[in-house]
C-alpha positions in Angstrom: 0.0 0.0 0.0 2.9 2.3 1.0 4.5 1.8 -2.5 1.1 2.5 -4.5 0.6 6.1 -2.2 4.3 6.7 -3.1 3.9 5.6 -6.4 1.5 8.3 -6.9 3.1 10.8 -5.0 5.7 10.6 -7.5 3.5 10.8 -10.6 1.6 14.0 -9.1 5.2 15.7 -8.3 6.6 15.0 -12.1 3.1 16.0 -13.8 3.0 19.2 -12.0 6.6 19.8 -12.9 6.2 19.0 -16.5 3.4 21.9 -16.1 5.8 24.7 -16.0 6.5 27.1 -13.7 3.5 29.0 -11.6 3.4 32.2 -13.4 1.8 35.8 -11.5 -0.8 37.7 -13.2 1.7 40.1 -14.9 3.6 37.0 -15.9 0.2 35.6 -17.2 0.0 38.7 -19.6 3.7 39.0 -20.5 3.7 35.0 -21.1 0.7 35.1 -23.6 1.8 38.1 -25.2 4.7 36.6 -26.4 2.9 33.8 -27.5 1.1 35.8 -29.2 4.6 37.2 -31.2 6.1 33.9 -31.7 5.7 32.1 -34.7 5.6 28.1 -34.9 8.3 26.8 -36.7 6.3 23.1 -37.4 2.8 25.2 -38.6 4.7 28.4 -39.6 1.5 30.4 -40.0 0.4 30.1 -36.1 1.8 31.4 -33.3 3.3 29.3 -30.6 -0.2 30.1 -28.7 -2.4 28.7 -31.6 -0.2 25.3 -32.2 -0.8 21.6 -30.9 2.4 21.0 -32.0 5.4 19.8 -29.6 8.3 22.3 -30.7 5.3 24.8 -29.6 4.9 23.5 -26.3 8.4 23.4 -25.6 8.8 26.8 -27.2 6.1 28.5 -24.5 7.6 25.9 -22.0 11.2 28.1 -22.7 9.0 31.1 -22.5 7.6 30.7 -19.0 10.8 29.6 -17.7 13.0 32.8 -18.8 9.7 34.8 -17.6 10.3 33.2 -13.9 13.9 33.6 -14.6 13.4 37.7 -14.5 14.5 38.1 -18.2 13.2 41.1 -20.2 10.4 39.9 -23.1 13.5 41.2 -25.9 16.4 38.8 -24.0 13.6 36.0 -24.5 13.0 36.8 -28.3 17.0 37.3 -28.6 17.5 34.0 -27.4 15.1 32.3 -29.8 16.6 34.5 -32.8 19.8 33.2 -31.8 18.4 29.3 -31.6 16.2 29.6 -34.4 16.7 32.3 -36.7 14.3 35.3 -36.9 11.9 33.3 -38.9 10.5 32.6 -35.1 9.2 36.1 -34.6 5.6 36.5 -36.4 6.1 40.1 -37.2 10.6 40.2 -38.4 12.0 43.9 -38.0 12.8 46.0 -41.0 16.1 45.2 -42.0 18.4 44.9 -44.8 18.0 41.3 -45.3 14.2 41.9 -44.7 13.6 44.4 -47.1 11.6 42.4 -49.4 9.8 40.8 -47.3 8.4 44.5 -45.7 8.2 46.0 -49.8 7.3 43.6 -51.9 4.3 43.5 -51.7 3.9 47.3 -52.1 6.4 47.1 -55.9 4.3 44.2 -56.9 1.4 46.4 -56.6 2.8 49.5 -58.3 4.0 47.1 -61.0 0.6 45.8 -61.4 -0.9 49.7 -61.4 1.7 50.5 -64.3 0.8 47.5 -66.3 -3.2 48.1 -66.1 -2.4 51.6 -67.0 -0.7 50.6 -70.0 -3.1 48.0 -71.4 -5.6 50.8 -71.0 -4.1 53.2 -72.7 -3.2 51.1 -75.6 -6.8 49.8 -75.9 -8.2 53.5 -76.2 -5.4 53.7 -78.6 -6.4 50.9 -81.1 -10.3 51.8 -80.9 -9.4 55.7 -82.0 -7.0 54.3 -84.3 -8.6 51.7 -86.0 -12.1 53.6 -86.6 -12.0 55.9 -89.9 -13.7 59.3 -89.9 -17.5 59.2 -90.5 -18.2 61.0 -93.8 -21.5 61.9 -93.9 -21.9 63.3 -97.1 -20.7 59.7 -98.7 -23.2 58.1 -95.5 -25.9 60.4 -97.1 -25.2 59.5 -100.7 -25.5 56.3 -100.0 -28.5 56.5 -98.0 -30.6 58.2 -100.8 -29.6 55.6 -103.5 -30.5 53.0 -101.6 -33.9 54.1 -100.6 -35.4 54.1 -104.2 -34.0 50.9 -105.1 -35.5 49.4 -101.6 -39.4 50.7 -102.7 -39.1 49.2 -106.7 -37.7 46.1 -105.3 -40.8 45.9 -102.7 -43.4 46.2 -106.3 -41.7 44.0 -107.8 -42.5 41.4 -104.9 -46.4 42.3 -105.1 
């Protein structure tokens, strides 16, 4: 019996240490904020707080550790940078090698602007172009020889 309650006693102690570290309120709100900021690097279009995965529970396990170790929220992103790359922050800074991530999509739209411009312009272009001048006098002239021929051809029918 003594081995079974110990047994147990065990179990509880390493489940509630596999549960992390008891985090304050503050902590609570610094802890899911950086959740929040961290990408997964298994789903790598969810945070760490959205995932099931298990490189997302140990990556908010890492999180609530450094938070109960006193470390500032940018030490804890610095250290995953520096384990991981920057690809584990959800929003990278603007830098250099950056730079197309950040513009890119702001040049493919100007690109796109200029090119529906120019198909516009050459469209109006061709319909001006390709349409001669109306002459009415000739338009007239034709009009009135066709109109007698249209009434003896409508006799000859009766």
């Amino acid at each position: 019996m003594r081995g079974l309650i110990g047994l147990l006693l065990m179990t509880a102690c390493l489940v509630a240490s596999a549960a992390g570290p008891e985090l304050t309120a503050s902590q609570q709100a610094r802890y899911h904020q950086l959740n929040a900021e961290l990408r997964c690097l298994i789903c790598q279009n969810r945070t760490i707080a959205e995932s099931d995965a298990p490189l997302a529970k140990d990556l908010r396990a890492i999180v609530a550790r450094d938070i109960v170790a006193g470390k500032s929220d940018a030490e804890i992103k610095q250290y995953l940078v520096d384990r991981y790359g920057e690809w584990v922050l959800y929003d990278p800074p603007f830098q250099f090698t950056t730079l197309i991530l950040w513009l890119g999509p702001f040049v493919l739209l100007f690109v796109g602007l200029g090119i529906a411009v120019v198909v516009i312009r050459r469209r109006e272009d061709v319909r001006t172009t390709t349409q001669p001048p109306l002459d009415r006098t000739r338009l007239a002239q034709v009009l009135d020889d066709d109109a007698p021929d249209n009434r003896t051809a409508s006799k000859d029918r009766s």
